[in-house]
Structure formats: structure tokens, C-alpha cells
C-alpha positions as CSV (number, residue, x, y, z in Angstrom):
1,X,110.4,102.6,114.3
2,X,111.2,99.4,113.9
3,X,109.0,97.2,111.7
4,X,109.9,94.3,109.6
5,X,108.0,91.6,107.5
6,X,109.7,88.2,106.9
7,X,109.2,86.3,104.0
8,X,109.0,82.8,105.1
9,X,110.7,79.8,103.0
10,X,108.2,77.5,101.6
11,X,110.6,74.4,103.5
12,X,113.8,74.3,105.5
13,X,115.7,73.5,102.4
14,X,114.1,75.6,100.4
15,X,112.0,75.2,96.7
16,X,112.3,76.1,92.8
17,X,111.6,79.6,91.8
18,X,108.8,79.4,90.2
19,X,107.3,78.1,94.1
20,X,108.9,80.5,95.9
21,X,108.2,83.7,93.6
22,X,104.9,83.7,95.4
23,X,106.0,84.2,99.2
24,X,108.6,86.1,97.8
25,X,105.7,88.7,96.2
26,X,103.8,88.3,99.7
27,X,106.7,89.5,101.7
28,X,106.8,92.7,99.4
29,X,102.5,93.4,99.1
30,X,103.1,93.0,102.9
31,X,106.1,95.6,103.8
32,X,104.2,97.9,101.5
33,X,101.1,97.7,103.2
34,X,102.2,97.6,106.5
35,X,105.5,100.2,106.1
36,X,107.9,97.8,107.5
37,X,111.1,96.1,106.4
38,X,111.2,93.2,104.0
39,X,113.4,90.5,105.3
40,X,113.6,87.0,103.0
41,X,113.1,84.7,101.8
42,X,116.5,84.0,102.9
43,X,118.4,82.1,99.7
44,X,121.2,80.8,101.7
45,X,120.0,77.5,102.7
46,X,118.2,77.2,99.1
47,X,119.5,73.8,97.7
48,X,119.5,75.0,94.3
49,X,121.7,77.9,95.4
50,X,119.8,81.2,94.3
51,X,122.1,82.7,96.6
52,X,123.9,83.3,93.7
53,X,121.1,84.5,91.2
54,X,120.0,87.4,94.1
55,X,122.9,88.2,95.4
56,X,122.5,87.8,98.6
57,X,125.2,86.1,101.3
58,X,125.0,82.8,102.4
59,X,124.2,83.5,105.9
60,X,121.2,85.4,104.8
61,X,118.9,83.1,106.6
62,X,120.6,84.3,110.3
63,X,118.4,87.0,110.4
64,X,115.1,85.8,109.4
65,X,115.4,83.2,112.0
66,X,116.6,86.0,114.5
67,X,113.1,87.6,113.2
68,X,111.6,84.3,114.1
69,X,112.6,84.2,117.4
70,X,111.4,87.5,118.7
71,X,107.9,88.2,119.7
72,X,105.6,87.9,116.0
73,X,102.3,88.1,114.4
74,X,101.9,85.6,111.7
75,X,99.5,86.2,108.9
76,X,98.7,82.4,108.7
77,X,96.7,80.5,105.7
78,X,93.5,80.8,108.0
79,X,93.9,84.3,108.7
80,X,93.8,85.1,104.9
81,X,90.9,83.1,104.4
82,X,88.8,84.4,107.0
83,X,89.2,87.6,105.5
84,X,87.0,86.5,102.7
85,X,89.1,88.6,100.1
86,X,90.9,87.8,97.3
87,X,93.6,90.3,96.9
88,X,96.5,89.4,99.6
89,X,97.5,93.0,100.3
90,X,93.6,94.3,100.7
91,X,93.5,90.7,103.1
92,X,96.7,91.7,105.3
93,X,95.3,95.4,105.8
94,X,92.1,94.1,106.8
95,X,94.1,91.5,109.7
96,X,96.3,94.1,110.3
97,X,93.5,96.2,111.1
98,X,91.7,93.5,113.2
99,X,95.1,93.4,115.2
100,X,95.7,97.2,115.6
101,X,99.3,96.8,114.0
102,X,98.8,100.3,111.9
103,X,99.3,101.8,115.6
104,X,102.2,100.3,116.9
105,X,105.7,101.3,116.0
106,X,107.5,98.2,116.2
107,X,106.7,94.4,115.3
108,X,107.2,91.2,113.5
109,X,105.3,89.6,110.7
110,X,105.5,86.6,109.3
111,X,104.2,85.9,105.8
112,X,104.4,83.1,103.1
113,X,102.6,79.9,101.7
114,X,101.1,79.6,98.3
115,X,97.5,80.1,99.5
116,X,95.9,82.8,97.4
117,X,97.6,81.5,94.2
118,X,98.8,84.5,91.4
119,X,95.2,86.2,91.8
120,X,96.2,87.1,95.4
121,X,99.5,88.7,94.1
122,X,98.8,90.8,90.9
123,X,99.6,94.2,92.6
124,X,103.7,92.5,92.9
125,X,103.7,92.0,89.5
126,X,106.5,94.9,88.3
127,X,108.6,93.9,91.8
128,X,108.9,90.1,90.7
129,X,109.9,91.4,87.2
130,X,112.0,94.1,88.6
131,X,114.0,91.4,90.8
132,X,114.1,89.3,88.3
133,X,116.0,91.6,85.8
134,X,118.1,92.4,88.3
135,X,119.7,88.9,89.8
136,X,123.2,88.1,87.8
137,X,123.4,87.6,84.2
138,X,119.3,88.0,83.5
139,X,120.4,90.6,81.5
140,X,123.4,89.5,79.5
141,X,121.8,86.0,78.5
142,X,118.6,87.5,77.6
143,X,120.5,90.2,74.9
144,X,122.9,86.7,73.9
145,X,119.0,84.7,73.3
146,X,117.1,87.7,71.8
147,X,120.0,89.3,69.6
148,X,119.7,86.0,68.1
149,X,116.0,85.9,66.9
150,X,114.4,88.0,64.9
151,X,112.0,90.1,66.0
152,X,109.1,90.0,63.2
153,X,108.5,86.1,63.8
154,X,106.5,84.8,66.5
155,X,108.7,83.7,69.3
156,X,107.3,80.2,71.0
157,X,108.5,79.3,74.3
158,X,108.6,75.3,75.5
159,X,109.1,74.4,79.1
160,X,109.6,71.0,79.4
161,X,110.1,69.4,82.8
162,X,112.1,66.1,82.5
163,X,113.6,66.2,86.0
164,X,113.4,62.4,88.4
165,X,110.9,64.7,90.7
166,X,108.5,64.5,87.9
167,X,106.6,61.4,87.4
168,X,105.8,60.2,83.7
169,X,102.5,60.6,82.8
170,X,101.3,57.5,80.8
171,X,98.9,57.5,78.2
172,X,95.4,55.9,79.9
173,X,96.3,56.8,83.0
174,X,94.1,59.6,84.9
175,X,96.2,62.2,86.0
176,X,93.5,65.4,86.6
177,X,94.3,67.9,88.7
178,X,97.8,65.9,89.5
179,X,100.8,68.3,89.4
180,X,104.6,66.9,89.0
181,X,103.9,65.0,86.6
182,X,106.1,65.0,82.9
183,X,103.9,65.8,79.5
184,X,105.2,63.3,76.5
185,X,107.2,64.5,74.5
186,X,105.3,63.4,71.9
187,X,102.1,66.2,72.5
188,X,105.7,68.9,72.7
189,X,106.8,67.4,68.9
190,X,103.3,67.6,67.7
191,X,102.2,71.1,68.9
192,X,105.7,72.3,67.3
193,X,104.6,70.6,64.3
194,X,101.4,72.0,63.9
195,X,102.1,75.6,64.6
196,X,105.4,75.2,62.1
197,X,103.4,74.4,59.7
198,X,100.4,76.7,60.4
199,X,103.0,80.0,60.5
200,X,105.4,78.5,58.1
201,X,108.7,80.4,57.7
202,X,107.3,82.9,60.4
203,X,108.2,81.3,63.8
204,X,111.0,80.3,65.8
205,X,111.3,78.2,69.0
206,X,113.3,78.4,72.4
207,X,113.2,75.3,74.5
208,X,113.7,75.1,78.8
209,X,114.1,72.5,80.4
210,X,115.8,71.2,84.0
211,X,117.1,68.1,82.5
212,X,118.7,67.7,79.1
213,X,117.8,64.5,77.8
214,X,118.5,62.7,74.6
215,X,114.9,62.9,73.7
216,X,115.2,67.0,74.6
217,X,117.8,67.3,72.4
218,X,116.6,65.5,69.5
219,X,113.3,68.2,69.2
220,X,115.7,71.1,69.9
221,X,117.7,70.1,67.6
222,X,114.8,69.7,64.6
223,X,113.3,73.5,65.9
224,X,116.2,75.4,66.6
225,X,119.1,73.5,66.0
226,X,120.8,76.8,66.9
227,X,119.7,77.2,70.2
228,X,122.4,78.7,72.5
229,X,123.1,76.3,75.3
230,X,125.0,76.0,78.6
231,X,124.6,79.6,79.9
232,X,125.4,80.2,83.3
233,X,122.5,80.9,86.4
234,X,119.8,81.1,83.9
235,X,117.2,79.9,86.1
236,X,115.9,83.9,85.9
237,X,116.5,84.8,82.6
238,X,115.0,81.3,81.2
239,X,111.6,82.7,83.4
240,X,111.9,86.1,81.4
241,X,112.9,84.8,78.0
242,X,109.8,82.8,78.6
243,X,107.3,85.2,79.8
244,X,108.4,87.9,76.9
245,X,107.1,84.8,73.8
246,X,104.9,85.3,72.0
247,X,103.4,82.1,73.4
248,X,104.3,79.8,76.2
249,X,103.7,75.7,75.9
250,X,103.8,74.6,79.3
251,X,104.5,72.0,82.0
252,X,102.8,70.9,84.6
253,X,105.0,72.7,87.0
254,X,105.1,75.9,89.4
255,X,107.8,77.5,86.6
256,X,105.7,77.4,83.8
257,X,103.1,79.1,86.0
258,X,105.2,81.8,86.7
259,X,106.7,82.4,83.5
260,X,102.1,82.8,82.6
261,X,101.9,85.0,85.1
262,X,104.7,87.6,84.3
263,X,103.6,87.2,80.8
264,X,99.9,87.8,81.1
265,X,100.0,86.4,77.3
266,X,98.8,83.3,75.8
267,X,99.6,79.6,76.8
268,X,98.7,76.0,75.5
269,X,98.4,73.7,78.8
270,X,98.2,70.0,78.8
271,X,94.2,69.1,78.7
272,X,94.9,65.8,80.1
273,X,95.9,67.0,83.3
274,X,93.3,69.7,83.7
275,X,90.4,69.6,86.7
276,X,86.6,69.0,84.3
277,X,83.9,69.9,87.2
278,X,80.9,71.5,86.2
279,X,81.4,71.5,82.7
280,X,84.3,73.6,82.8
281,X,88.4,73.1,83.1
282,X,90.1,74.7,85.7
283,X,94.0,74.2,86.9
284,X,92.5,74.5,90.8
285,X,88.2,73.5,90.7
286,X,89.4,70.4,92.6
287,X,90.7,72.1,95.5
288,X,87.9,71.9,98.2
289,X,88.0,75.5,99.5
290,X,87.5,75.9,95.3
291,X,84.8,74.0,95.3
292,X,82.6,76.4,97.9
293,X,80.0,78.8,96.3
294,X,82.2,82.1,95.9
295,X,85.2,81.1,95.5
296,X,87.8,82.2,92.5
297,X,86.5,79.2,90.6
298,X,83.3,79.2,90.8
299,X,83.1,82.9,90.6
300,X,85.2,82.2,87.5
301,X,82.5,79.3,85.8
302,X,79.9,81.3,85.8
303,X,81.2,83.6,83.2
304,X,82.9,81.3,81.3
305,X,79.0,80.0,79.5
306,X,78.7,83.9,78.2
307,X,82.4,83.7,76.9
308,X,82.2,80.8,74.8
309,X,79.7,82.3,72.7
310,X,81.4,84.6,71.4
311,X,82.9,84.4,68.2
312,X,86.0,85.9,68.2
313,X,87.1,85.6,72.2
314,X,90.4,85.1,73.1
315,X,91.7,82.8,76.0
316,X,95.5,83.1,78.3
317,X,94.8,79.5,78.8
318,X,94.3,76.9,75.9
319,X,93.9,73.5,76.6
320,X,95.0,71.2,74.4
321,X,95.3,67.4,74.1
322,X,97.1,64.4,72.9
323,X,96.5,65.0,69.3
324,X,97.9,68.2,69.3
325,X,95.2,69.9,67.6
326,X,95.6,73.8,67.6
327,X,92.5,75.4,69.1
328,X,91.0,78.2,66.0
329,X,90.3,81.0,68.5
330,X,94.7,80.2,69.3
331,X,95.5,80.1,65.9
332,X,93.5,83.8,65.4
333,X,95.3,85.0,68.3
334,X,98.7,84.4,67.3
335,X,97.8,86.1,63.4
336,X,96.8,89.0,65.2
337,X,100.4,88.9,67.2
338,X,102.3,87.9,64.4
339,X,100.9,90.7,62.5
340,X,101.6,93.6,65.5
341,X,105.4,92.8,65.0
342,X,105.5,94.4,61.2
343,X,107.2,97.8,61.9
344,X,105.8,99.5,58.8
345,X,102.8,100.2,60.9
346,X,104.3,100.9,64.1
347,X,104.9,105.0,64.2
348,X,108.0,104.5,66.2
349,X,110.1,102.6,64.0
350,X,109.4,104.8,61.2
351,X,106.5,103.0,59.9
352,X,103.3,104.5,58.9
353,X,99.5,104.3,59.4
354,X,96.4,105.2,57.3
355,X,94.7,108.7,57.1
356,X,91.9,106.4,58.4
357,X,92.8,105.6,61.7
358,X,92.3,109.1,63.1
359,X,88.5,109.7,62.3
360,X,85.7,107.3,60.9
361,X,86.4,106.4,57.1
362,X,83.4,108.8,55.9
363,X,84.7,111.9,57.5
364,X,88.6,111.7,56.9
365,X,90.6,114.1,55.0
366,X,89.9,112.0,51.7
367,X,86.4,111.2,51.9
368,X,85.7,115.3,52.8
369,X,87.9,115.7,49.5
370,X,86.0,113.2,47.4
């Protein structure tokens, strides 16, 4: 039997991580589903070499495009669509079904794009974590990072994007729902600030970026002066480093998405780039197929009236803008993280819990005693 599913590049040259961790988790949902071989997305050709990062040779794109050649079925942005579901693997068995593939013993299939978003990939969540971990040096630069902080302060992770592919994005200027585009610095300096000074002597920070600049140094060097630097094909162990904070302070870019998703903890986002529409933000409401009744975002609005009335809820996704202001429901969030990392009440590091927390209060051992 000879079936095989090829993970399609994003473009000839190829694109950063944090884009192609996406066609990357397609290619897997889609050899899992379909009990076939995963081929791609070949690294080789990648400009930014993750060759190196994965492993793989060079001349790993020869056989995708050998793949390509031969006789294929190509699950196709339209195909996924018209299945009217969310989840990509649940999608790809219902066109594979449509296209009798479950009965054949040998074909091609072509899969990729970024259609679908991280709600279409959620069931490769452990694979993108578990290749991740395992590309060269992940694990030796995260122990060299993490040896050095300590473990009972909240850990905030800021990814700034100061690369030339990034356009600045000037104060006045409209920039909703535009992507590629840098935050200031300035909103960076003053959320450090505030959360400094709200969890004094009980945070520390780790700052990514793609280009060092002298304004990138100057902040790292007032919030972690210390900050190990110049490690060697850290593109994957930056994403992990950042998706195991405590809290992630994003760009507007496809790695700071990433690192959100493998993290499924809380992030600050920059409000003024956020989509407003119907009341609500969303990252993707301007998107027409977003914009239909039943999609993801709209699906998504109509909860969000309930949720806001609660006192205490919790958000992944805080918006926050120019002045830096910390969001209250944030701040709670990160007291209640802050205080999970004291090991006198964690059981497995020899801490200890109150008679308490087995029954209700009125019928433990020392209110029966009493």
C-alpha cells in the first residue's frame, strides 16, 4: 500500500515558522486520517534554512515535487470550506469520503494553506510540540534560559518584531486588521513597566526578537540585563521558551500566534491593530468568509455579551492599548498564576495542603472533632 500526503510549502522559497507550523500540522491531521505517509514540507529550499533546525537534507524538497508530479488529489482551500466544518481532520475525512480514497490502496494528497487558522488544527497540538522539542538545540537552550530564572516568579515573554518586512505602525494612523506591521516600542516599555511594578520583585522578563536593534537592547537591558544572547538555531526553542511564560506580549506576527497557540495561556495583544465589528474585537471578523452568519467569528460574538458579565472571567486574549493600561480581569489572572508556583502547596515538591481540601469545611476531620 502505497499512500502518501504532502505537505505543501506555503511559497517556492518558503516562509517563517510560525507560517508554516500550520501546513506543517495539516500534513500530519491528514496522514493520520487517511493512513498514509507524511512527506514535507520540504525545508531545503526554506530561505531561512530550517533545514538545519529539523534535520532534514537539503534535497528534501526532490521528493515532494516527485509526489507532485504523479497523478494527486488536492484537498484545496474550497474543498475545506465546502465541507462546512471547522475541524480540518473531521473536513478531510468527510472529502476523502466524498472521493472514495478510504478504498483505494494507493494515492497522492496534497495539503497546505493557512485556511482554517489554529481552530482547524487543535487535534496536532502535541505533534507541533513534539517536533519542536526535537529539532537541534531546542533542548539545550531551553535548560541554558530556564536554569537561569527562577521558578516561583512569573515568567513574561516579549516578542517584538523589528525586522524591514515589518512596517512601523505610526501613532494616528489606522492599522485594524493590518498584519506585518511593528508595535512601538514604547506600548512594550510601558506594559513592562506596569506589570513590574504591579508584581514587584516577583517577575522576570525574556525578550525575542528577529532584529536586535539599539532600541531592543536598551529595554532588555533595563528588564533583564542578564538575558543570555547569541544562541545558535533558536528559532524553535525561542517559540517554546515563549509558549511555557507565564504570559506572552505579542507582535503582530504569525510567531507570536504560534507561540499562543502551543501555550493555550494568557496573552496581551496590541488593541490598535485589532478588527472592532459588531461591538466586539476579533484578530480575523474582517475577513469576509468571517463575516457570514456561522462562521468561527460570529459563532464566537455571540457568546462573548454573556462572558463579559461575569465578574471574575478570564480571557487568552487581552487587548490592550497605547497607554498600557493593565486590564483587572489580567492582573487577577496572573495573582492566581503567580500564586500556583509556591511549592509549599504543591504535594509533589513536598509541600502540603489543608485537612480542608478533601471534604467540605463542616464535615472534615476537625470540624467532626470540635
Amino acid at each position: 500500500m502505497a499512500r502518501f500526503v504532502v505537505a505543501e510549502r506555503l511559497s517556492v522559497r518558503g516562509e517563517g515558522l510560525g507560517n508554516e507550523m500550520i501546513p506543517w500540522a495539516k500534513g500530519f491531521i491528514a496522514s493520520q486520517v487517511l493512513n498514509a505517509h507524511l512527506v514535507g514540507p520540504s525545508w531545503g529550499l526554506n530561505r531561512r534554512r530550517y533545514w538545519r533546525n529539523f534535520k532534514t537534507s537539503r534535497l528534501d524538497f526532490v521528493g515532494e515535487e516527485l509526489l507532485r508530479l504523479l497523478p494527486h488529489e488536492a484537498f484545496a482551500e474550497e474543498d475545506y470550506y465546502d465541507t462546512g466544518v471547522a475541524d480540518y481532520g473531521e473536513a478531510l475525512r468527510v472529502w476523502a469520503l466524498r472521493k472514495n480514497l478510504t478504498r483505494k490502496r494507493h494515492f497522492v494528497v496534497t495539503v497546505g494553506g493557512m485556511d482554517g487558522g489554529y481552530l482547524a488544527i487543535e487535534s496536532a497540538h502535541a505533534f507541533l510540540w513534539s517536533r519542536l522539542l526535537n529539532s537541534r538545540n531546542a533542548l539545550s537552550n531551553i535548560f541554558k534560559v530556564r536554569f537561569n530564572v527562577s521558578q516561583q516568579k512569573l515568567l513574561i515573554a516579549v516578542h517584538m518584531r523589528l525586522g524591514d518586512d515589518f512596517a512601523d505602525a505610526e501613532v494616528g494612523r489606522d492599522i485594524r486588521s493590518r498584519f506585518n506591521v511593528r508595535v512601538p516600542i514604547s506600548w512594550y516599555r510601558g506594559l513592562c513597566e506596569a506589570l513590574r511594578r504591579e508584581f514587584s520583585g516577583q517577575i522576570q522578563f525574556l525578550f525575542f526578537t528577529d532584529r536586535e536593534t539599539p532600541e531592543y537592547l536598551r529595554i532588555v537591558s533595563e528588564y533583564n540585563p542578564d538575558q543570555i544572547r547569541n544562541r545558535q538555531l533558536s528559532e524553535c526553542s525561542d517559540l517554546i521558551l515563549m509558549a511555557t511564560a507565564d504570559l506572552r506580549i505579542c507582535s503582530v506576527s504569525s510567531y507570536s500566534l504560534a507561540a499562543c497557540f502551543l501555550s493555550r495561556g494568557p496573552y496581551v495583544w496590541y488593541e490598535p491593530q485589532l478588527c472592532i465589528d459588531h461591538g466586539v474585537y476579533s484578530l480575523w471578523g474582517h475577513e469576509p468568509r468571517q463575516q457570514r452568519a456561522g462562521s468561527p467569528t460570529r459563532l464566537s460574538a455571540s457568546k462573548v455579551e454573556s462572558i463579559s458579565k461575569a465578574s471574575d472571567f478570564q480571557l487568552l486574549g487581552y487587548p490592550v492599548g497605547l497607554d498600557s493600561l493593565l486590564p483587572d480581569s489580567l492582573v487577577n489572572h496572573l495573582h492566581i498564576a503567580l500564586a500556583k508556583k509556591d511549592p509549599r502547596m504543591d504535594l509533589i515538591q513536598y509541600g502540603c495542603v489543608p485537612l480542608g481540601a478533601a471534604v467540605p469545611a463542616s464535615e472534615s476531620i476537625l470540624g467532626r472533632e470540635g
